[in-house]
C-alpha positions in Angstrom: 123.8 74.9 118.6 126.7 72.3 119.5 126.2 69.9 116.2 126.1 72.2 112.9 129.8 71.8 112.7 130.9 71.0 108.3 134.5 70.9 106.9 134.2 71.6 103.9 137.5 73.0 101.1 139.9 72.9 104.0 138.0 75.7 106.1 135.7 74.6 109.1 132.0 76.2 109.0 128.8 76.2 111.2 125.5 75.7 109.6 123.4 79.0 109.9 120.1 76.8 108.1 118.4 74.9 105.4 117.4 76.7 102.6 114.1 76.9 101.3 115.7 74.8 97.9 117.3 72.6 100.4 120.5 74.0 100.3 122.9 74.5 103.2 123.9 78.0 104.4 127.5 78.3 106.2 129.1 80.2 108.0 133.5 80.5 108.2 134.7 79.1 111.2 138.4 79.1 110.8 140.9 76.8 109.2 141.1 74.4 112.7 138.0 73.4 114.3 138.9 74.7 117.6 139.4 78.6 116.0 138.7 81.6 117.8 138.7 85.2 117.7 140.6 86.5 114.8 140.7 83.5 113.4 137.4 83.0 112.8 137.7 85.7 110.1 139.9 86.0 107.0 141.0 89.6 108.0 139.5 92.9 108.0 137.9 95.4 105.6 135.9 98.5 105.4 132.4 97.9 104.1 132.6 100.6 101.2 135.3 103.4 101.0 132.3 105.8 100.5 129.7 106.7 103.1 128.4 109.8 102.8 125.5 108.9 101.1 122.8 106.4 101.6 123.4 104.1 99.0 126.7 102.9 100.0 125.0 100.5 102.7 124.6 98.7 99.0 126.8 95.2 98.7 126.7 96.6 95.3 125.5 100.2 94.5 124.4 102.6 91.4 124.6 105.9 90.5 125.5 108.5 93.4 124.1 111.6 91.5 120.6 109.3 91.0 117.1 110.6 91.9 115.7 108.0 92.4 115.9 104.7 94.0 116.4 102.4 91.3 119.1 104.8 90.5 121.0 104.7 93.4 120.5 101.5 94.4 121.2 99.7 91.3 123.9 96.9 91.2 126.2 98.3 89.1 129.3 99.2 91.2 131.1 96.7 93.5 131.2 97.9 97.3 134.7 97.6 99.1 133.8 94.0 101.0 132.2 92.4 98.0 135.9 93.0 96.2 138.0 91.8 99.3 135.2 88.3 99.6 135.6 87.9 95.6 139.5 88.0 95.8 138.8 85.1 98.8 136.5 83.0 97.0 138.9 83.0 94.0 141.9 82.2 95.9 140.4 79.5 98.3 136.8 78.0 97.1 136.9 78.5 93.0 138.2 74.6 92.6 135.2 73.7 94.8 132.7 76.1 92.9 130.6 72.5 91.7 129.9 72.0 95.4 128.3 76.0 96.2 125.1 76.5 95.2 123.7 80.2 94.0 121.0 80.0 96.4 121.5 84.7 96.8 122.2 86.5 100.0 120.1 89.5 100.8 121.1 92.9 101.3 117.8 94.5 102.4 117.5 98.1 101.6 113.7 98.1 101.6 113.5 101.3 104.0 111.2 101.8 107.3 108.2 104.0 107.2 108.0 103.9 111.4 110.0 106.7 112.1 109.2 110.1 111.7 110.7 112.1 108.8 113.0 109.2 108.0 114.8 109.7 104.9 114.3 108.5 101.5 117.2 106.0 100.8 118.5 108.8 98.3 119.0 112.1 99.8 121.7 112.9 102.3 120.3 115.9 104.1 117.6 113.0 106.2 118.4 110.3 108.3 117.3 107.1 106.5 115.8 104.2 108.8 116.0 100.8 107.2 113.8 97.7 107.3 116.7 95.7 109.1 116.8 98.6 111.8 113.0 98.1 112.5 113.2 94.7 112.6 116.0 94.2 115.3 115.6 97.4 117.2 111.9 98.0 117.7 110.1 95.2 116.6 112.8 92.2 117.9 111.4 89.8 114.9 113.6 88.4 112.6 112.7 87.7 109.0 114.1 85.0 106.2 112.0 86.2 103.3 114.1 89.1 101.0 111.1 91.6 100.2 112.9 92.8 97.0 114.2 90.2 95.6 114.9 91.6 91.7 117.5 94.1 93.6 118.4 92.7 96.9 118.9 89.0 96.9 122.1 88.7 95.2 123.0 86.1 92.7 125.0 84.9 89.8 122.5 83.5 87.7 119.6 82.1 89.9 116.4 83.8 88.0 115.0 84.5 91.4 118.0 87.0 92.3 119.5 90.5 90.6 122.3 88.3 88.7 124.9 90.8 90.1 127.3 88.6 91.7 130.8 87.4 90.3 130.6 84.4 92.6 128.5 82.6 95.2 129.6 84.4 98.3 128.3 86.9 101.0 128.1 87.3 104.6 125.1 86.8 107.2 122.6 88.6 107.9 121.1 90.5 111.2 118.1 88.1 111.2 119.8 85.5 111.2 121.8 86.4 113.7 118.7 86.7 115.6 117.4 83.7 115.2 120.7 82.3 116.2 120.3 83.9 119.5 120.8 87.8 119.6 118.3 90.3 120.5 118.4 94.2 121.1 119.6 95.6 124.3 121.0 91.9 125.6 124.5 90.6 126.1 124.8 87.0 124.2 128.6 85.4 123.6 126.8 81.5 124.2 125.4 81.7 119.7 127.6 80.2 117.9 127.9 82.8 116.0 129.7 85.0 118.9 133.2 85.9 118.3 135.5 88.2 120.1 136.2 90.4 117.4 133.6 92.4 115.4 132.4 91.0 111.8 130.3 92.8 109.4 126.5 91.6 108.4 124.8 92.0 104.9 122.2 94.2 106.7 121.9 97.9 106.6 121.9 99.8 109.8 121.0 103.3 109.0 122.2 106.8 107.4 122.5 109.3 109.9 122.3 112.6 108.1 124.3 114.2 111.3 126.8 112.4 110.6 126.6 112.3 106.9 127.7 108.4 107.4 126.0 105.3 106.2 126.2 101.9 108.5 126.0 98.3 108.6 125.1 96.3 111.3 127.8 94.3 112.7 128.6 91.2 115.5 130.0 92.9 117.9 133.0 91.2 120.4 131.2 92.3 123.2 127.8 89.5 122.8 125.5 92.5 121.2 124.7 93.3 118.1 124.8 96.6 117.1 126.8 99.1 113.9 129.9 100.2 112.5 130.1 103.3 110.1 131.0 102.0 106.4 134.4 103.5 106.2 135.5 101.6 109.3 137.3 98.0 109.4 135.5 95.1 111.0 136.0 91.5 110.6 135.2 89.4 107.2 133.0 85.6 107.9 132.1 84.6 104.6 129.0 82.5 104.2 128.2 80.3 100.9 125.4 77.8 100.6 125.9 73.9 99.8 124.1 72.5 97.3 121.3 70.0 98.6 123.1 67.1 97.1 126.1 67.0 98.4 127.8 63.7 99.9 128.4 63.6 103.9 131.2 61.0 103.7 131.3 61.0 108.0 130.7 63.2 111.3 128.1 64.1 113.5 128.6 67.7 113.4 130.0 68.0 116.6 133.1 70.3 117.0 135.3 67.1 117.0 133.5 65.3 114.5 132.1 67.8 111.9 130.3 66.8 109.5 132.6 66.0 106.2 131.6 67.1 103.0 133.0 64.4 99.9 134.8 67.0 97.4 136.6 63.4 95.1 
């Protein structure tokens, strides 16, 4: 995709796609429209500081001594990355806040029945196979819709989300990177999402009780997609959503003509 090129608060982005409320979903492309590599993030950052347990592939997380899934996987603590995009957001998009819409990003913990004696999304003594995992490693189908919306979409106020979120912000997900271009087992660096360096997803990889680790798929530098335990750093894209309404002042999205978004 050659044209889904926005400036938009100083930052240069690439339209991932249109909303189902019409709203625009970006992805951070640098602070020059000809960026690359590290500069196509805005640094690096573990996922969560935690990951010996399954709930810490959680953008936000509950109780770790819970029994049960609403327990552990309620939104009550902030992971590592949600912190380090926060601090971002309020040092670089909070003057532009009218322009973001609160359309969620989702953090799909539903968990994968299609593997024997997967674990339970709770205990740590069972590897723990998650929806995203099935999706992109056996199945090769990518999927929009966020099956649990009450926990997993995550929102500031939007009544179709969990409310959890300080501020509009999040990162992409494994399906979308998907339907962008990347598939299991195959070497892509033509999507534009490809980048040199490794960057995290929202999606959850899996827990691996051998390893008592949690992980997250990630972009990887290489053209694949595949993980990175928690605890490790990997590059930080942010992704926010315009709201349906707003201006395009000039551009044709190209890479030299991005589309321009009015802001006065």
């Amino acid at each position: 995709m050659k044209n889904n090129y926005v400036q938009f608060a100083g930052f240069y982005w690439r339209i991932i796609r249109i909303n189902g409320d019409g709203s625009i979903r970006l992805l951070y492309a640098g602070k020059t429209k000809d960026s690359t590599d590290e500069d196509l993030q805005v640094g690096t950052s573990i996922f969560n500081i935690n990951r010996n347990l399954p709930l810490y592939v959680g953008y936000m997380y509950g109780n770790p001594d819970g029994t049960t899934l609403d327990e552990v996987n309620a939104n009550t603590n902030d992971s590592t990355i949600k912190t380090y995009l926060d601090n971002w957001y309020e040092e670089n998009l909070i003057n532009y806040s009218s322009y973001i819409a609160d359309s969620g990003f989702c953090n799909d913990r539903g968990i994968s029945s299609d593997y024997f004696n997967s674990g339970d999304g709770i205990q740590s003594d069972r590897s723990t196979f998650y929806k995203t995992y099935h999706r992109y490693a056996t199945l090769n189908v990518p999927s929009l819709l966020c099956e649990n919306v009450s926990n997993d979409l995550f929102t500031v106020s939007n009544e179709l989300g969990n409310h959890a979120l300080t501020y509009p912000i999040g990162m992409i997900t494994v399906d979308e990177l998907m339907l962008a271009g990347s598939s299991n087992n195959k070497l892509n660096t033509l999507t534009y999402t490809y980048s040199i360096r490794n960057y995290w997803t929202m999606s959850p990889y899996v827990y691996n009780s051998s390893a008592i680790a949690s992980s997250e798929f990630i972009s990887n530098g290489n053209g694949s997609v595949t993980s990175n335990w928690i605890s490790y750093d990997s590059g930080v894209r942010p992704v926010i959503n315009l709201n349906a309404n707003v201006e395009i002042t000039g551009g044709i999205g190209t890479q030299n003509e991005p589309f321009m978004v009015k802001t006065t």
